[in-house]
C-alpha positions as CSV (number, residue, x, y, z in Angstrom):
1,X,0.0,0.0,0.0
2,X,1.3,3.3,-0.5
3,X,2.2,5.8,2.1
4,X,-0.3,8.5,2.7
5,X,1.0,12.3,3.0
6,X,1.8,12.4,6.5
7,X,3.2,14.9,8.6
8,X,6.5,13.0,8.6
9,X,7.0,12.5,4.9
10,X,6.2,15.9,4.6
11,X,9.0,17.2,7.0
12,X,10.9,14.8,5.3
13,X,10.7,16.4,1.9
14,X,11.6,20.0,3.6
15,X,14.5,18.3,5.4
16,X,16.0,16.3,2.3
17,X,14.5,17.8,-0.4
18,X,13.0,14.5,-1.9
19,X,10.3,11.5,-0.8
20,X,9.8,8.4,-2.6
21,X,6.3,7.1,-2.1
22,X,6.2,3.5,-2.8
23,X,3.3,1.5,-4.8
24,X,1.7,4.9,-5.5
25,X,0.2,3.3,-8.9
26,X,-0.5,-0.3,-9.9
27,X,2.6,-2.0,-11.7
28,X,0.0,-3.1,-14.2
29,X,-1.3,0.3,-15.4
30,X,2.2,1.9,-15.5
31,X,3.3,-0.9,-18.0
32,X,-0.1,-0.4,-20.2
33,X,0.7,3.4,-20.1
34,X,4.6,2.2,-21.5
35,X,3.0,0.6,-24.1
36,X,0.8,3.3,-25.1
37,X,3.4,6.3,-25.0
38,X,6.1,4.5,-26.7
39,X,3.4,4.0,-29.5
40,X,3.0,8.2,-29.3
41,X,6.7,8.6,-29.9
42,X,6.2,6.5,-33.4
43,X,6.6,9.3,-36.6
44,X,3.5,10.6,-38.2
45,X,2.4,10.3,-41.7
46,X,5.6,10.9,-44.1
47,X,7.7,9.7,-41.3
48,X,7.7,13.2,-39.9
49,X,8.6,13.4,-36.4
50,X,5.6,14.6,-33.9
51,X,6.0,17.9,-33.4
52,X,6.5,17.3,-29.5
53,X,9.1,15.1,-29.9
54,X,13.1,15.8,-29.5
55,X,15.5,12.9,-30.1
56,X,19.0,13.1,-29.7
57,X,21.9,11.0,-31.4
58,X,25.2,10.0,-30.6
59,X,28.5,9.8,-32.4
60,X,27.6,6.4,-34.1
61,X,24.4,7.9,-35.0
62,X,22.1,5.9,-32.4
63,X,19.3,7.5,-30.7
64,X,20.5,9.2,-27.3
65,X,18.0,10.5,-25.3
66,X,14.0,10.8,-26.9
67,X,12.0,13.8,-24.6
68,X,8.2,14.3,-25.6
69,X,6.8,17.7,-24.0
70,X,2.9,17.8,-22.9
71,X,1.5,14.6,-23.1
72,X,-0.4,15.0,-19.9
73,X,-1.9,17.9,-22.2
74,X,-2.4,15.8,-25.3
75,X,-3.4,12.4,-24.2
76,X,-6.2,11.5,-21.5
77,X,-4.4,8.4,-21.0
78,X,-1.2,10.0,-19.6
79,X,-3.8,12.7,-18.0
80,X,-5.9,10.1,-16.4
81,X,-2.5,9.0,-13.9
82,X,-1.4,12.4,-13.2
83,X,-5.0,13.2,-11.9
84,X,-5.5,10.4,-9.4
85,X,-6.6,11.4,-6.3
86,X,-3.9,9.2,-4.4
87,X,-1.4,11.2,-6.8
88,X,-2.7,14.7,-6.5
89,X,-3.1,14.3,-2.5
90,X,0.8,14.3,-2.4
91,X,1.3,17.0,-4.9
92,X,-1.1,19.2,-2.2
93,X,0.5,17.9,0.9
94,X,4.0,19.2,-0.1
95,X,2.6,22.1,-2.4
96,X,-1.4,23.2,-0.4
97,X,-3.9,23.2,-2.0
98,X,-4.8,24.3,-5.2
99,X,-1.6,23.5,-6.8
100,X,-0.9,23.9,-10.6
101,X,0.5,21.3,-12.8
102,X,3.2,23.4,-14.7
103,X,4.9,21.6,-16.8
104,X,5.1,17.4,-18.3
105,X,8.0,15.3,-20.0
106,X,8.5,11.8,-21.2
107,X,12.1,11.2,-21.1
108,X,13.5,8.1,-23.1
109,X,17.1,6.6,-23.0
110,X,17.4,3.4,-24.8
111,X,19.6,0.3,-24.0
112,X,23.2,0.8,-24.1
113,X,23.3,4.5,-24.6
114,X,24.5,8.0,-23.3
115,X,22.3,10.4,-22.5
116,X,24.0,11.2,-19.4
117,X,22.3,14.6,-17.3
118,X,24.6,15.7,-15.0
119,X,23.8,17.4,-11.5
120,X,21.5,20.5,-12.3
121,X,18.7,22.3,-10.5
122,X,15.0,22.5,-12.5
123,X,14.5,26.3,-11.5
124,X,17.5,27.5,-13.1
125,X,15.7,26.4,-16.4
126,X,12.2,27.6,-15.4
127,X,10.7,31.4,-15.0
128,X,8.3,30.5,-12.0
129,X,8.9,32.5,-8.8
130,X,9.0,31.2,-5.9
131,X,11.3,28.8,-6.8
132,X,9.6,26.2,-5.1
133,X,7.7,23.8,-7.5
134,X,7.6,20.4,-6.9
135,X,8.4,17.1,-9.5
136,X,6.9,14.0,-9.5
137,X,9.3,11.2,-11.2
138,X,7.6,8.1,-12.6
139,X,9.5,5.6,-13.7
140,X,8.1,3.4,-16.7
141,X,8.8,0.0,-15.3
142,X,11.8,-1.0,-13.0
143,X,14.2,1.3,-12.9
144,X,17.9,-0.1,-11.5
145,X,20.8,1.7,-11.0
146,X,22.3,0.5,-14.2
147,X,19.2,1.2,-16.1
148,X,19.8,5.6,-15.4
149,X,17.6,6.3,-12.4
150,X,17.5,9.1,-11.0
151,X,20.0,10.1,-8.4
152,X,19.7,13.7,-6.1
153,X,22.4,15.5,-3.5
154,X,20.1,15.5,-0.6
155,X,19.4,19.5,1.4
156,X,20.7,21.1,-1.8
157,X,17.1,22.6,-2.1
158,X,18.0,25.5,-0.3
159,X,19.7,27.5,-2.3
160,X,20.1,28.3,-6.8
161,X,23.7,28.7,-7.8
162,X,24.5,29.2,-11.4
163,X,24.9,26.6,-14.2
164,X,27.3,26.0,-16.0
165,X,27.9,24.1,-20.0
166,X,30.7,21.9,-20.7
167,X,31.8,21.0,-24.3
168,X,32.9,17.0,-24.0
169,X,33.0,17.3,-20.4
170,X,36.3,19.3,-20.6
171,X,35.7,22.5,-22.1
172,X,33.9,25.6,-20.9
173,X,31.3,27.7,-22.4
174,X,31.9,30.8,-21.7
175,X,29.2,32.2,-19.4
176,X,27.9,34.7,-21.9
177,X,26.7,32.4,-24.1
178,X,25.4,29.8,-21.3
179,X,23.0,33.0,-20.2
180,X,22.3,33.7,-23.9
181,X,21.3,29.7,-24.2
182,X,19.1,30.1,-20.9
183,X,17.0,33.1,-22.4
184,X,16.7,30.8,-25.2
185,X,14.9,28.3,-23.1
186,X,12.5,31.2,-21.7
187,X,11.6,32.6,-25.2
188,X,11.0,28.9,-26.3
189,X,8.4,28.6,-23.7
190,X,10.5,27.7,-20.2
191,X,9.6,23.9,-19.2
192,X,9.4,22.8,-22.7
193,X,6.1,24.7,-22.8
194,X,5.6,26.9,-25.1
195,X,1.5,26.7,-24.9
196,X,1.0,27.3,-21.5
197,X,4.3,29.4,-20.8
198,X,3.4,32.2,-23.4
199,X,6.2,30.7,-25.8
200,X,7.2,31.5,-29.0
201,X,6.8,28.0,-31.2
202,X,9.3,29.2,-34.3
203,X,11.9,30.0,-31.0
204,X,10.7,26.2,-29.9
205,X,11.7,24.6,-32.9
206,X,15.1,26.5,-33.4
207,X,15.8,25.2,-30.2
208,X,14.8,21.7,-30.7
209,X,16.7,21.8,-34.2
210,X,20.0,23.2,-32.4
211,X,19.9,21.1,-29.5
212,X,18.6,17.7,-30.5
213,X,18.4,17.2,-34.3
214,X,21.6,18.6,-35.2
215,X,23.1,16.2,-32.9
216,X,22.8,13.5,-36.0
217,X,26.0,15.6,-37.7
218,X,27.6,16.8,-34.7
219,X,26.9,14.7,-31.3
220,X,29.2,17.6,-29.2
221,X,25.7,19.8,-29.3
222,X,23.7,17.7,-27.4
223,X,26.3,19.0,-24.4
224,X,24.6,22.6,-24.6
225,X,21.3,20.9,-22.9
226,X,23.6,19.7,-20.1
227,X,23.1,22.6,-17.7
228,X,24.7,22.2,-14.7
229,X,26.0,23.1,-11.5
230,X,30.0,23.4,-11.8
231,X,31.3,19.9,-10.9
232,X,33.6,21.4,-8.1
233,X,30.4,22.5,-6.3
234,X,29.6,18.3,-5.7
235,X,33.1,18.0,-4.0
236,X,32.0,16.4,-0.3
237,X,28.6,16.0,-0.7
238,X,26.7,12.7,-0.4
239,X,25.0,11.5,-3.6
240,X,21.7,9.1,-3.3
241,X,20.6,6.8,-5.8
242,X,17.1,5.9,-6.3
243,X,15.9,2.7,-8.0
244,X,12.5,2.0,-8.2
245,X,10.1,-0.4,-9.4
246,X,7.0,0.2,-11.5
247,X,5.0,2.6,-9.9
248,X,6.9,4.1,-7.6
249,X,6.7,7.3,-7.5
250,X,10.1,10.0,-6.5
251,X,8.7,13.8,-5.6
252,X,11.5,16.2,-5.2
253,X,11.9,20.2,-5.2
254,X,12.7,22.1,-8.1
255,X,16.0,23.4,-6.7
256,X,17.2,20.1,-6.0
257,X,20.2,18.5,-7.4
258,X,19.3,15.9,-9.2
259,X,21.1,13.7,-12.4
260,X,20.8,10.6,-14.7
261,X,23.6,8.1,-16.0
262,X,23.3,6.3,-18.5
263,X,21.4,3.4,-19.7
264,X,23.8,0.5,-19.2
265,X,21.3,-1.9,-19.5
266,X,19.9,-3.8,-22.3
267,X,16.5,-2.4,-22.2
268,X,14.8,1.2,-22.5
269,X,14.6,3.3,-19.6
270,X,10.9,5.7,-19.7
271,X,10.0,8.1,-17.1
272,X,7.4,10.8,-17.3
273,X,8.1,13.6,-14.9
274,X,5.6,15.9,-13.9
275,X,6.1,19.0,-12.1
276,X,3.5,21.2,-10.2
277,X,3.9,25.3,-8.9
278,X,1.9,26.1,-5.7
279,X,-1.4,28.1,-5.9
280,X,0.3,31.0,-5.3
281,X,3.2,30.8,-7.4
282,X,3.9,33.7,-9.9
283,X,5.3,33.2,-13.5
284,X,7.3,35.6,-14.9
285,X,8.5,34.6,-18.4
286,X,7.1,36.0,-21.3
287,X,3.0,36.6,-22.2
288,X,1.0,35.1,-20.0
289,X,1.2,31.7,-18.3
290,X,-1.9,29.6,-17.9
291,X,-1.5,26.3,-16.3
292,X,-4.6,23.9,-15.4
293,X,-5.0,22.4,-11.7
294,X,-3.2,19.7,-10.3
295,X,-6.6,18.4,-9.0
296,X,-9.3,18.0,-11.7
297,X,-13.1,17.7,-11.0
């Protein structure tokens, strides 16, 4: 049975920055809703790729890392689990009542692949103030250690520091053009969201061509995505790992470290994270943000 949103797992999450609620969903409807999405990521008439969809390649020209925006939006299948009661009555327990679900992604990384993320904090991405919100990770299936789940820095909630790009890991972007990238993100529509965040959809789709398809010719570009906090900042801290099994659920705060390794495993590694603003949060990107209750009637 899962845990119900006590006072303890709440102080928890304020202490660590994280809870994992276990059994939250039904192993059986998280493996029917794999089925379904992966059938969503297929290419539309033509072959074209859905317009949601950003894949990444590697050197050897393999698929990387696949990341479908809104499907909570787009689909009343994926809708229908972010909606549960038993879901939404943790979302409200760390975030009050009337909480806001801000933003969705399905994140693939197929067997034996990349698509490392390194350590990075969500808020330094998003334009929602206070920088507060709260993600709920869903892995799609059993998620090992091997297989890239998610791992956090635990009590690193408490404060934003700035990102940081590296080129191959070794090389430096200059910070000028890592800010430049990051208003990028916020005229695309900060999230991935470009409907509910007020974004501009031509900016969207430079920014998916730039930072995903272009990685077919030249793999070093999918590095600009990797926003992080400077490695020298995880010097003495204690990293966590978090394997789960189908339908656990991980909620952590949006200024939490938090990172993915690769998929070392034979087998492809989904998880649709969804993250929620509190009732009161403001956004303060561009136009005007509209963003539908965490709790539907």
């Amino acid at each position: 049975m899962p845990l119900s949103p006590t006072r303890d797992l709440c102080d928890a999450f304020a202490r660590e920055g994280y809870l994992v609620v276990r059994g939250l969903f039904s192993p059986d409807e998280v493996m029917a809703l794999r089925n379904h999405v992966t059938a969503l990521l297929e290419p539309g008439p033509g072959g074209a790729p859905q317009p949601y969809v950003q894949t990444a390649f590697d050197a050897n020209g393999a698929v990387k890392l696949v990341k479908a925006s809104g499907l909570a939006e787009r689909d009343p299948h994926v809708r229908d689990l972010v909606t549960r009661p038993a879901f939404v009555d943790v979302v409200e327990a760390l975030l009050g009542p009337g909480a806001k679900r801000f933003r969705d992604v399905l994140v693939v990384k197929p067997g034996r692949t990349g698509g490392a993320l390194s350590y990075h904090q969500d808020s330094a991405y998003w334009d929602v103030e206070p920088k507060a919100l709260v993600s709920a990770w869903i892995g799609l299936g059993d998620v090992s250690e091997e297989a890239s789940c998610l791992s956090v820095v635990p009590e690193t909630h408490r404060q934003e520091i700035e990102h940081t790009i590296y080129l191959r890991g070794r090389h430096r972007v200059p910070q000028p053009i890592t800010r430049t990238l990051r208003r990028l993100v916020s005229l695309a529509g900060t999230g991935d969201n470009p409907s509910a965040t007020g974004g501009s959809m031509a900016v969207w789709k430079a920014k998916r061509w730039l930072l995903a398809e272009t990685t077919k010719y030249a793999p070093a570009l999918f590095d600009l995505q990797d926003f992080r906090v400077p490695p020298a900042a995880l010097e003495g801290r204690r990293e966590v790992m978090l394997p789960v099994k189908a339908g656990d659920v991980i909620f952590f705060h949006s200024l939490l470290w938090h990172a993915s390794g690769p998929n070392r495993t034979g087998d492809t590694r989904l998880a649709e994270i969804i993250s929620f603003m509190g009732a009161s949060a403001r956004f303060v990107g561009r136009g005007q943000g509209s963003f539908p209750l965490a709790r539907q009637a």
